[in-house]
C-alpha positions as CSV (number, residue, x, y, z in Angstrom):
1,X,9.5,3.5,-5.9
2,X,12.5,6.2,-5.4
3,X,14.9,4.2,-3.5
4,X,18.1,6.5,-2.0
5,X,21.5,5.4,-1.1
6,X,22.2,8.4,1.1
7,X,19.1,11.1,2.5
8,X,20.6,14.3,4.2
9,X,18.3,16.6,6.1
10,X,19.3,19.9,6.8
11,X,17.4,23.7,7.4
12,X,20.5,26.4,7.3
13,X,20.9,28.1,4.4
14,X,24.7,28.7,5.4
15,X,24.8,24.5,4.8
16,X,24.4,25.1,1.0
17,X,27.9,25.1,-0.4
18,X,28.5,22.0,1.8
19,X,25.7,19.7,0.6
20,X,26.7,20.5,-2.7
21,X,30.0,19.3,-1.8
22,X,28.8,16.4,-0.1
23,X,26.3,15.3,-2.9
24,X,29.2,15.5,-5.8
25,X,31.0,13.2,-3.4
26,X,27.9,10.9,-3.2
27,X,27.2,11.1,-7.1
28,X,31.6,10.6,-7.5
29,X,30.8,7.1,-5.7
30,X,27.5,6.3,-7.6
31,X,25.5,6.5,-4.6
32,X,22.3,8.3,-5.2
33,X,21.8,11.7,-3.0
34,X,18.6,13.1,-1.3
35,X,18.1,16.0,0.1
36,X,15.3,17.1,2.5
37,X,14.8,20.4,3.2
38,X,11.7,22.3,5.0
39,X,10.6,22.9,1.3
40,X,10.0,19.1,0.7
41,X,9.6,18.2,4.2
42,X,6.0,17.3,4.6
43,X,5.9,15.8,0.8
44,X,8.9,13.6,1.8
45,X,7.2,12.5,4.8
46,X,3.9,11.2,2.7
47,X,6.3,9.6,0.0
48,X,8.1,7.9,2.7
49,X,4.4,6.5,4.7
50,X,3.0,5.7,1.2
51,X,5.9,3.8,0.3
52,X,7.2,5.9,-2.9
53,X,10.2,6.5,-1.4
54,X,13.2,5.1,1.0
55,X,16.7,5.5,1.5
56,X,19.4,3.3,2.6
57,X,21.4,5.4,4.8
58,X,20.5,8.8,6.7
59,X,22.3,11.6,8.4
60,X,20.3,14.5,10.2
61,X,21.4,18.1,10.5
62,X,17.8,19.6,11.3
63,X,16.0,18.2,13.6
64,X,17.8,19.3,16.5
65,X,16.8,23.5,15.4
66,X,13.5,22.3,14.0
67,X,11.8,19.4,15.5
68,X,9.1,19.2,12.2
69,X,12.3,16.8,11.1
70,X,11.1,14.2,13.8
71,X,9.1,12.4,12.4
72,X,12.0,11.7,9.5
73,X,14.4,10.9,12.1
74,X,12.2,8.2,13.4
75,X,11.1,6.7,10.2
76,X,15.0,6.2,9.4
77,X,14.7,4.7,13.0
78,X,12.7,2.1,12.5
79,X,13.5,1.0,8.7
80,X,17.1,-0.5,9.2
81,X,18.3,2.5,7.8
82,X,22.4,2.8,8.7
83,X,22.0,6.1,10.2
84,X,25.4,9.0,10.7
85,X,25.3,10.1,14.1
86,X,22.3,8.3,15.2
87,X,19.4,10.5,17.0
88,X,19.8,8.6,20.7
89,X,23.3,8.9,20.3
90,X,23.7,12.6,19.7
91,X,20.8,13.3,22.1
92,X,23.2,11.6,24.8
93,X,26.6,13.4,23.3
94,X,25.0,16.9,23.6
95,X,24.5,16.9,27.7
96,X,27.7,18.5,28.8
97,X,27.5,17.1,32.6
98,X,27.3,13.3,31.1
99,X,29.7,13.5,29.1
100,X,31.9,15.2,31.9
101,X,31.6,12.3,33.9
102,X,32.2,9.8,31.0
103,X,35.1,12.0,30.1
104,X,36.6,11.3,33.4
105,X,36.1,8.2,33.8
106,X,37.5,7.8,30.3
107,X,40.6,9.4,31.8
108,X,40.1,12.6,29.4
109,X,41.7,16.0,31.6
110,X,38.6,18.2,31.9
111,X,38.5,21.4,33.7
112,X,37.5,21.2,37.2
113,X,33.8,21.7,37.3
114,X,30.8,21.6,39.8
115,X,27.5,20.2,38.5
116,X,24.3,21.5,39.7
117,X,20.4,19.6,39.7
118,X,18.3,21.7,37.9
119,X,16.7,24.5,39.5
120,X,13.0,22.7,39.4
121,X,14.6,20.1,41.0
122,X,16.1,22.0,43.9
123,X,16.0,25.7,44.0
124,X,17.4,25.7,46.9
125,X,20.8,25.1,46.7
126,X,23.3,23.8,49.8
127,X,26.5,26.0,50.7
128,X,28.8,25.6,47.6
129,X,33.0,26.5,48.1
130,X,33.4,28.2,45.0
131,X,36.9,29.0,45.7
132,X,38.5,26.1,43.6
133,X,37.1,27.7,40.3
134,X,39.2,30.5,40.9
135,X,38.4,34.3,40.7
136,X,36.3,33.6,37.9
137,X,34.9,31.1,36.1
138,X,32.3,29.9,33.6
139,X,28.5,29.2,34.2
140,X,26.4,26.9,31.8
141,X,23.6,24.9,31.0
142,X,24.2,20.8,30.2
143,X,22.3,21.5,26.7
144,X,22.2,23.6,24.2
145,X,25.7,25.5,21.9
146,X,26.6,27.9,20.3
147,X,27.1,29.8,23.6
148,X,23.5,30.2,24.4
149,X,22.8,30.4,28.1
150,X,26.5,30.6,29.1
151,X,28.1,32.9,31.5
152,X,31.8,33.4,30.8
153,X,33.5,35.4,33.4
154,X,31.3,34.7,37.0
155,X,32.4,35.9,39.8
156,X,29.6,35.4,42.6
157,X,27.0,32.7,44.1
158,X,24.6,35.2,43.2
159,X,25.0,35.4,39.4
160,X,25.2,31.5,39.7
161,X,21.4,31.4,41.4
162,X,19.9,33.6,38.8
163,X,21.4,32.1,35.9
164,X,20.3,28.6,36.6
165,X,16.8,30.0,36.2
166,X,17.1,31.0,33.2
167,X,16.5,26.9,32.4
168,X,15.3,25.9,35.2
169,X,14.8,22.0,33.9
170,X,18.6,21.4,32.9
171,X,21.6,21.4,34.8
172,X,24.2,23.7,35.2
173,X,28.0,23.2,34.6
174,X,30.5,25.8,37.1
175,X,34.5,25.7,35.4
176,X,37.1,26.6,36.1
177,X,38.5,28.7,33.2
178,X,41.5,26.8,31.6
179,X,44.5,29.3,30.0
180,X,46.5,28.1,27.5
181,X,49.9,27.4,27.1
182,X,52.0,30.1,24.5
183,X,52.9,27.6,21.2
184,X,54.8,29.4,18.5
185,X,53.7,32.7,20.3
186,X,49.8,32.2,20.2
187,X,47.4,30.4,22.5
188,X,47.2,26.4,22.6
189,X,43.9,26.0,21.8
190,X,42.6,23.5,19.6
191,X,39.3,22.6,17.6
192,X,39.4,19.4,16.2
193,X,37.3,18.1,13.9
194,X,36.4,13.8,13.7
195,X,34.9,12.3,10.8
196,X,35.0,8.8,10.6
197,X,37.9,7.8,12.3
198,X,40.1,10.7,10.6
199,X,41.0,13.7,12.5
200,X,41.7,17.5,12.0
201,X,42.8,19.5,14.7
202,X,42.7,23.3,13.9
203,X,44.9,26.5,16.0
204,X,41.4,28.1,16.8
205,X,41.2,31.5,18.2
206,X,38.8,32.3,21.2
207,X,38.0,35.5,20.3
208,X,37.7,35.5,15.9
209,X,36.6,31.8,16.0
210,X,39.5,31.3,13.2
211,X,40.6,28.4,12.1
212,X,44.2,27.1,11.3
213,X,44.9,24.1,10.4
214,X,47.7,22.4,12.3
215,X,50.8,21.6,10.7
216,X,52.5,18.4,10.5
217,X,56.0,20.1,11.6
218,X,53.9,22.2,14.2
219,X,52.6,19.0,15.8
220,X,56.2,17.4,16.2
221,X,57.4,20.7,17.3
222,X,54.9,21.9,20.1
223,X,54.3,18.1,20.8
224,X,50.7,18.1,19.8
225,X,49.9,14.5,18.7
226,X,48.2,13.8,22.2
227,X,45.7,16.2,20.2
228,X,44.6,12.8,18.1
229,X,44.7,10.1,20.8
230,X,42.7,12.1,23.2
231,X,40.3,12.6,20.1
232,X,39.7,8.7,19.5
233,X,39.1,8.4,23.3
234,X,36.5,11.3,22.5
235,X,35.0,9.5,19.9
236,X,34.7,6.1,21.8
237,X,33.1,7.9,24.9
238,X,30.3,9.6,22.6
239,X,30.4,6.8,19.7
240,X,29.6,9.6,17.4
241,X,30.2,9.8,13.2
242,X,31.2,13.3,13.1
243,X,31.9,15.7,15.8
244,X,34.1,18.3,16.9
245,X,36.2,18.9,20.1
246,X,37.8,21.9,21.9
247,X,41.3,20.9,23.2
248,X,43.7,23.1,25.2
249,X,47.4,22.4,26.2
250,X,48.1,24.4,29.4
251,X,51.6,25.0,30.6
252,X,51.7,22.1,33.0
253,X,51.5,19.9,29.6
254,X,48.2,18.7,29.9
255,X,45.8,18.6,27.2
256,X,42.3,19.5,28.5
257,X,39.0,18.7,26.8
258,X,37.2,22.1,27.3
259,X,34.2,22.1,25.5
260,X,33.4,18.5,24.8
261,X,31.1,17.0,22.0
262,X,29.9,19.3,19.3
263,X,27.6,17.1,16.5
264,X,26.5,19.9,14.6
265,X,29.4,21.5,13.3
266,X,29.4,24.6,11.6
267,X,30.7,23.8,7.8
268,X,30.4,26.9,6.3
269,X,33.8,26.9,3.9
270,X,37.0,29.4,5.1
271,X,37.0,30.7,1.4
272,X,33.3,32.0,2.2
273,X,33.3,33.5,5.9
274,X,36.5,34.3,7.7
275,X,35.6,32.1,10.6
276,X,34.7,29.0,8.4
277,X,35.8,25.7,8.3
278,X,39.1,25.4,5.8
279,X,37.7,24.5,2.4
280,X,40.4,21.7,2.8
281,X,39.1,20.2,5.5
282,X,35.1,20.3,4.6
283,X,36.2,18.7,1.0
284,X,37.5,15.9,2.9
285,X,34.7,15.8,5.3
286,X,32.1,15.3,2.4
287,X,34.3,12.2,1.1
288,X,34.8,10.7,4.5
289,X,31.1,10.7,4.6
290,X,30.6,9.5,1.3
291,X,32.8,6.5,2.4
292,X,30.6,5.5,5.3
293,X,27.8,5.4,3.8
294,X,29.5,3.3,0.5
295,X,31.1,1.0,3.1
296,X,28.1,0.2,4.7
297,X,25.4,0.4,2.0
298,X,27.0,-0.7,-1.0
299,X,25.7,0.7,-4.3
300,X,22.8,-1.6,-5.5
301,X,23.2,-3.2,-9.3
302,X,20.2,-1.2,-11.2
């Protein structure tokens, strides 16, 4: 038998430079590294029912794009296996109008939002007041990223009734758009990245998707540690591995959680794409990683 200390499964090709930095990490700590692609996909499947192959620990970053990864997710399921953002859990994380709800109640600022039923549900809706959104603000679905389905400058009830149709089974998220604060003469808008238990908030730009990492004289200057203690309430609210958060400091001082759980990050390295990751901060991503899995699945004595 092929026993694994840590299985990754992943399908984007733009994943490549990280899993190569995640599996020297993995091999730097002894712990033995699988990979399962949708080359080896079915043959890693029959190993696994056959009993020529386990692993001990189990992170997916597939099966959400391609659900033929499934039937691995459930295996690690139902074998023990001490699994990185487990399935249920980031199934729950990635519906935007639960987690706005949990966000408030977990005291997190959020902007102010209206949450429709899906349209199958109720086509018809009842008389909305629109007019605490503003002049314009943003339409989209409770699922789903990358800003599929999302309308970002609505104006009208009317572009509201025909967008919900375009997925008519999930609900539908109205907010209020949020402007940032001027810090250092550029927008206060954050992305920060979680991985177990350490935090990386990046200056990220709206409009290039760049990011920046932010400074340790930066955070004392534009008073940005709430950045990391709004983070850990973040991560206690979705109970999530790895994640990442949008955060933006408005000019009444608030810090406002405006898009809220993202478990597929985009780790394509800075040196690579201009809108990547810093290589920095993916490095230390693939050890933090590592770490988990070694704390929790110690390497076995051959």
């Amino acid at each position: 038998m092929n026993n694994y200390d840590f299985c990754l499964a992943w399908n984007w090709e733009y994943d490549a430079d990280f899993v190569r930095i995640l599996e020297q990490a993995c091999l730097g700590r002894g712990l033995r590294f699988f990979q399962v692609t949708p080359d080896n996909l079915l043959n890693t499947l029959e190993a696994l029912e056959t009993g020529q192959l386990s692993f001990r620990a189990f992170f997916d970053r597939a099966s959400e794009a391609d659900p033929r990864f499934l039937p691995l997710v459930r295996w690690a399921n139902g074998h023990c296996v001490y699994r990185l953002n487990p399935h249920e859990r980031a199934v729950h994380a990635m519906n935007k109008a639960t987690m706005h709800l949990e966000f408030i109640t977990a005291g997190i600022n959020t902007p102010y939002t209206i949450i429709l039923p899906p349209y199958d549900e109720q086509p018809n809706l009842l008389p909305l007041d629109l007019s605490p959104l503003g002049h314009w603000f943003t339409i989209k679905p409770a699922h789903g990223g990358g800003g599929e389905g999302v309308v970002i400058e609505a104006t009208s009830m009317e572009q509201v009734l025909q967008v919900r149709q375009e997925y008519p089974h999930d609900y539908y998220l109205l907010q209020a758009h949020i402007v940032p604060a001027q810090s250092g003469g550029r927008p206060a808008w954050f992305r920060v990245v979680y991985c177990g238990e350490r935090i990386y908030p990046c200056w990220w730009d709206i409009n290039t998707h760049v990011y920046l990492p932010v400074t340790e004289e930066e955070e004392h200057t534009f008073g940005l540690t709430p950045l990391y203690s709004a983070t850990q309430v973040i991560a206690r609210v979705c109970n999530l591995d790895i994640f990442s958060t949008e955060i933006a400091l408005t000019s009444a001082g608030l810090f406002v959680a405006v898009d809220y759980v993202n478990d597929q990050i985009d780790l394509r390295l800075k040196s690579n794409t201009y809108d990547g990751v810093p290589d920095e901060i993916v490095h230390n991503i693939a050890e933090g990683l590592a770490e988990m899995v070694l704390s929790h699945t110690p390497v076995q004595s051959s």
